[in-house]
N, C-alpha and C positions, 0 to 999 in steps of 0.2 A: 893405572888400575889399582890405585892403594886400598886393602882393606879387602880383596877378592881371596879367596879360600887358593893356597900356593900351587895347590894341584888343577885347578879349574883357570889360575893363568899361566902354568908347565902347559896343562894340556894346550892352551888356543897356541900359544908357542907354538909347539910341536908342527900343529896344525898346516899353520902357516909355513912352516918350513918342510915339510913331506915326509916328513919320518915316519912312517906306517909303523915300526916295529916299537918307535917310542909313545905313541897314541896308543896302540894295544896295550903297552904297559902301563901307562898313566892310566887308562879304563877300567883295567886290570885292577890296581890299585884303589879304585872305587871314586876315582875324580869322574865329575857331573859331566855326560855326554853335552850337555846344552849349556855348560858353564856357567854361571852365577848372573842375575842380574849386575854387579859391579862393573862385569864387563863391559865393554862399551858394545862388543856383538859377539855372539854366540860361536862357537869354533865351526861350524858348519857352514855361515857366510864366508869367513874367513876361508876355507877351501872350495866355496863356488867361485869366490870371485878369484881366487888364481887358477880355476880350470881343472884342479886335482881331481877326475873324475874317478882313481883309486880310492881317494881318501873320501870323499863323499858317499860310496858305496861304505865305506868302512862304520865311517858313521850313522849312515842311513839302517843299517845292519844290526847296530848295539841301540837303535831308538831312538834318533836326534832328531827332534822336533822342528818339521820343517816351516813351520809358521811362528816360532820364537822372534820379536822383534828385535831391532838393534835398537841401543839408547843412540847410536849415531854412525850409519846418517839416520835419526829419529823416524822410527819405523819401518823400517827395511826389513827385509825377510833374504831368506837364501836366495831367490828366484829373482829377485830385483839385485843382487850382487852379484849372477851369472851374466847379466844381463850388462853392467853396467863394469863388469871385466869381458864384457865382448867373447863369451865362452859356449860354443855351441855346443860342445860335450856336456859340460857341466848343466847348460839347461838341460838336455836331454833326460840326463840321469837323473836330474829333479823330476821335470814333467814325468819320468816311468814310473817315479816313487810316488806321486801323487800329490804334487805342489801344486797351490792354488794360482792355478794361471791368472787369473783379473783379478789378484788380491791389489789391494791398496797400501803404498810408506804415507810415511807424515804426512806429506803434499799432496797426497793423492792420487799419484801417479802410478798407474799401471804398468808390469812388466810391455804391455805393448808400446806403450808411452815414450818406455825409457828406448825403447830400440830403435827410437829420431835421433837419439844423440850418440849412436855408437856408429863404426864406420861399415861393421856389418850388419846392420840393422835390418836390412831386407833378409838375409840369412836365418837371422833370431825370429825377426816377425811370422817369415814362415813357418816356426817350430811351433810357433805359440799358434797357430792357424791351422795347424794337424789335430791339435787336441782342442779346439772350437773356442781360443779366446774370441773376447768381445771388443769390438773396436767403438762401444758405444757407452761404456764407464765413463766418466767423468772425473777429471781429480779437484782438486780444493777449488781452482777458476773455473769449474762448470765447462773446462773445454772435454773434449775427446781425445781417440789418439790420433786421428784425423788433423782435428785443427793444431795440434800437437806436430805432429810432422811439416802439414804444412808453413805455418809460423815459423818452423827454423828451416824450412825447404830441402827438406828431404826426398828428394823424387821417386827413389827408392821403395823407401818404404810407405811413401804415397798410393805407389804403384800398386804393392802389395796386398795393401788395406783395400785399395778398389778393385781388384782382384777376386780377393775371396769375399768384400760385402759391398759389391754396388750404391746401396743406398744409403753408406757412410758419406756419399758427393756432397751432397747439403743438408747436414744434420746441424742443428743450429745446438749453440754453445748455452751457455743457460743467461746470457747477454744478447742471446740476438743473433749472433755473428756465427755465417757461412764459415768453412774454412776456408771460401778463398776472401773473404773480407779480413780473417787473419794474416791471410798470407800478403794482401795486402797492408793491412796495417804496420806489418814488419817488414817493409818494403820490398818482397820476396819476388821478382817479377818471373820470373822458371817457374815457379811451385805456382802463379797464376796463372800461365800460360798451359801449362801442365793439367790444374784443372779445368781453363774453359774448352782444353781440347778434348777431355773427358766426358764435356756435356753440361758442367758445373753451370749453375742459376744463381742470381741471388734475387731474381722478382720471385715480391712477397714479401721481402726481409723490410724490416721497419728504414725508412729512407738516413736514417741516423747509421743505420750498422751498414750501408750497401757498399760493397768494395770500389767502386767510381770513386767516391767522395773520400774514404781511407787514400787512394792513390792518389788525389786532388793533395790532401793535406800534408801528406808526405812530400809531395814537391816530384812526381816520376812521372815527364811526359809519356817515357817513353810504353811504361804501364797504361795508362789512359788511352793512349793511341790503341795501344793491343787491344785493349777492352772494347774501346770504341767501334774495332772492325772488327768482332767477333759480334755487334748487337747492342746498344742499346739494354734492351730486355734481358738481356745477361746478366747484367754490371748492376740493377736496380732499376732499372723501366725509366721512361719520361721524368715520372716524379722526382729523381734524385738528383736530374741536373741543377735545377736551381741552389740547393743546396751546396753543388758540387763548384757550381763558378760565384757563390759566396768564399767559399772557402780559396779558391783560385784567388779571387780577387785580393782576399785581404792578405793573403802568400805570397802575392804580387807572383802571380807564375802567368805570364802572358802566354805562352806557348800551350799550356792549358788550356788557358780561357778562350784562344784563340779555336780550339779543337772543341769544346764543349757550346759555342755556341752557333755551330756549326754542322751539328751533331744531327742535327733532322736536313740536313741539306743547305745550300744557298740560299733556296728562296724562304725559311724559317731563319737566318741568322738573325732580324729586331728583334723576333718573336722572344727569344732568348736572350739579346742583350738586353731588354726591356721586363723580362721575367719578374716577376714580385718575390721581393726577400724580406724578413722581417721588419726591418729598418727604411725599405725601401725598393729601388732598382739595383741592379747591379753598379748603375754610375753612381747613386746616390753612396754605394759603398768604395767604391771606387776613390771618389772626389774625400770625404770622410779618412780613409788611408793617403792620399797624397800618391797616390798608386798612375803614374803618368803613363806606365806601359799598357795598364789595363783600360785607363780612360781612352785610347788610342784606339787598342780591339774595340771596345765596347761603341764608340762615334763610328769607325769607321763600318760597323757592322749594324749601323742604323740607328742605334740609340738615340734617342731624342732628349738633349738637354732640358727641354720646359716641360717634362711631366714630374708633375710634384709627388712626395711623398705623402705618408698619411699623416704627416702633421701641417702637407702643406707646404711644402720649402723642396726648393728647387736642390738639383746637385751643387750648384754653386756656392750655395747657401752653408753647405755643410762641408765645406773643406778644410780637412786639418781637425774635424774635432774628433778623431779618435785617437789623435796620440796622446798619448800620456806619457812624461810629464811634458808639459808647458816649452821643456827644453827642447825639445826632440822638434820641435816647429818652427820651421822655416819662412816666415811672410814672403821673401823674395821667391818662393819656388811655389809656396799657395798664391800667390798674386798670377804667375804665368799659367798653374792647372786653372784658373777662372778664367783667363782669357782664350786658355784650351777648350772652354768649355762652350766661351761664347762663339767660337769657330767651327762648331757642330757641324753647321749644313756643308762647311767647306769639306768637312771627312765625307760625312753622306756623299757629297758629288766626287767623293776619291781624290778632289784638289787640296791637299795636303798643306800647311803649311804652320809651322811653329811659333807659337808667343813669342814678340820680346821682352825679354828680361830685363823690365825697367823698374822693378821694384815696387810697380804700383802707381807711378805718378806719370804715367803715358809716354815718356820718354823714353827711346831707347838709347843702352849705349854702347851700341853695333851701329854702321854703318850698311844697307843692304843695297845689294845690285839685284834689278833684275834679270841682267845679263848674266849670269853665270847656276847654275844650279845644280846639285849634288842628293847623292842620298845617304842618310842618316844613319844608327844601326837597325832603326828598327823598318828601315823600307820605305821609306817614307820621301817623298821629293822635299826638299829644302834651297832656300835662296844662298849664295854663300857671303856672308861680310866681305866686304873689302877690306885688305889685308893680309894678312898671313892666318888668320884662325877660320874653322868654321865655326855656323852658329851653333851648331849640333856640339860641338867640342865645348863650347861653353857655357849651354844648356846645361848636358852632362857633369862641369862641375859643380854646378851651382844643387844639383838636384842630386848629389851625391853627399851634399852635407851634411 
């Protein structure tokens, strides 16, 4: 603090350390209740944020300006330093003094905001909830304090917030985005479970922001399951599945893809693995990733290898051309996903059975018996090589590389 008037950095001193009898005398002496801009923050945060609710009065008393900013943390205020030293007295003593409950620091955030990230945060929320904070401020991300709790999964002070304003459940962020699409997007699966027991929606929301497809891309069956059985029309309606098993597919999350195309029941699983995606089918994206667990859901759930895309060109067609670079391509393991491919109707009829990995030139270099047969990981029946390996085992390296 070089260059600050000696008594206006005596006084924050003081401040900070509780000497009541030495702040009256530095006051006394005519050092600045609200200290110097030099300061990095005014003596009054300094004793909200350790709780001193003596000295706070003290100050409040002699005219400390309770909306003086900090240079740091850049824009803070007294009421956002109660908050963020976890201090219920010290809010209080603000809020009696007349502190701007929904005032804004740098980033935007609201004293309600801040009280996701403290551990009594339900505590402080409610102080701020006596004198009619608003849980519909916005800070610099256009979020709430809503999507703010939820995103770090606060259940707490989620609680709190729908508590005293219901219709904070789906207030959309200035993005689009539900709070449970955020809480989704931070892979929060409590704080989403939390709001769909609530009542929480996201049909209506643009099918880009719907919590489904957030939980799709994060790779959380166990979220999508949840969503799944709570509705459909919850999670983003119909329209968002397709969206939702693009993203599955190219994640390579079969446990997903296998739940979202499933999603209207057994007798709609084609319906869905046939779905129209930008590019194509789900297999057309499928076969394009080298994605063998997904092309597996996808066949076995009716997909039909010969419906072309819109340029015309089969899934076959298009395998392997989405890696990039050049290295990342494996001909030995795109040569088996096209013979996976051409074995379609054998999934359809649930007769299972795996390409040999012959590299392309019809040859295999397995042995197979049809005397013996085994299952895979992914469930699947398989013949076993004679020998000592299965063909599953060697599939697996080859498609691991």
């Amino acid at each position: 603090m070089p260059g600050a008037a000696a008594g206006d950095r005596r006084l924050l001193m003081e401040v900070e350390k509780g000497n009541l009898s030495g702040v009256k005398k530095l006051l006394a002496g005519g050092a600045n209740v609200d200290g110097s801009r030099e300061l990095e923050y005014p003596p009054i945060m300094g004793a909200a944020r350790n709780g001193n609710a003596a000295m706070l009065k003290l100050l409040i008393s002699k005219g400390a300006d309770l909306e003086t900013e900090a240079r740091f943390p850049a824009g803070s205020r007294a009421i956002h330093a109660a908050i963020s030293g976890e201090n219920p007295t010290a809010l209080s003593v603000l809020l009696e003094a007349g502190a701007d409950f929904n005032s804004r620091d740098g980033a935007g955030e609201t004293p309600l905001m801040l009280t996701a990230l403290a551990d009594t945060g339900a505590l402080l929320a409610r102080e701020l909830f006596k004198v009619g904070a608003s849980p519909f401020v916005k800070n610099a991300d256009g979020m709430s304090a809503m999507h703010v709790a939820a995103g770090l999964g606060n259940l707490e002070v989620m609680t709190v917030i729908l508590t005293n304003t219901p219709s904070a459940l789906n207030v959309l962020d200035n993005k689009g985005f539900t709070p449970m699409g955020i809480a989704a997007l931070r892979g929060q699966r409590r704080a989403v479970f939390h709001l769909l027991s609530a009542g929480a929606s996201d049909l209506g929301v643009d099918e880009q922001n719907a919590a489904i497809l957030w939980a799709c891309d994060g790779g959380h069956p166990r979220m999508v399951r949840m969503m799944l059985e709570h509705g459909i029309n919850r999670v983003g309606g119909l329209g968002a599945i397709p969206n939702s098993i693009g993203v599955a597919v190219q994640g390579r999350q079969a446990k997903i893809l296998e739940m979202l195309v499933s999603a209207e029941g057994e007798e709609n699983r084609r319906k869905w693995a046939e779905c129209r995606l930008r590019d194509g089918t789900p297999l057309h994206l499928a076969a394009a990733w080298v994605s063998v667990r997904a092309i597996h859901v996808l066949l076995s759930a009716g997909a039909r290898e010969t419906l072309p895309n819109g340029y015309g060109k089969l899934a076959s067609e298009e395998v392997g051309i989405a890696l990039r670079p050049p290295a990342r391509r494996s001909p030995r393991k795109e040569a088996a996903v096209v013979r996976m491919l051409q074995r379609g109707p054998a999934y359809r009829a649930r007769s299972y059975g795996w390409p040999t990995l012959d590299g392309g030139n019809g040859t295999s270099d397995v042995t197979l018996s049809s005397r013996t047969r085994g299952a895979n990981s992914f469930g699947v029946q398989i013949f076993r090589p004679t020998g000592t390996r299965f063909f599953a085992t060697r599939f697996a390296r080859y498609a691991n590389k």
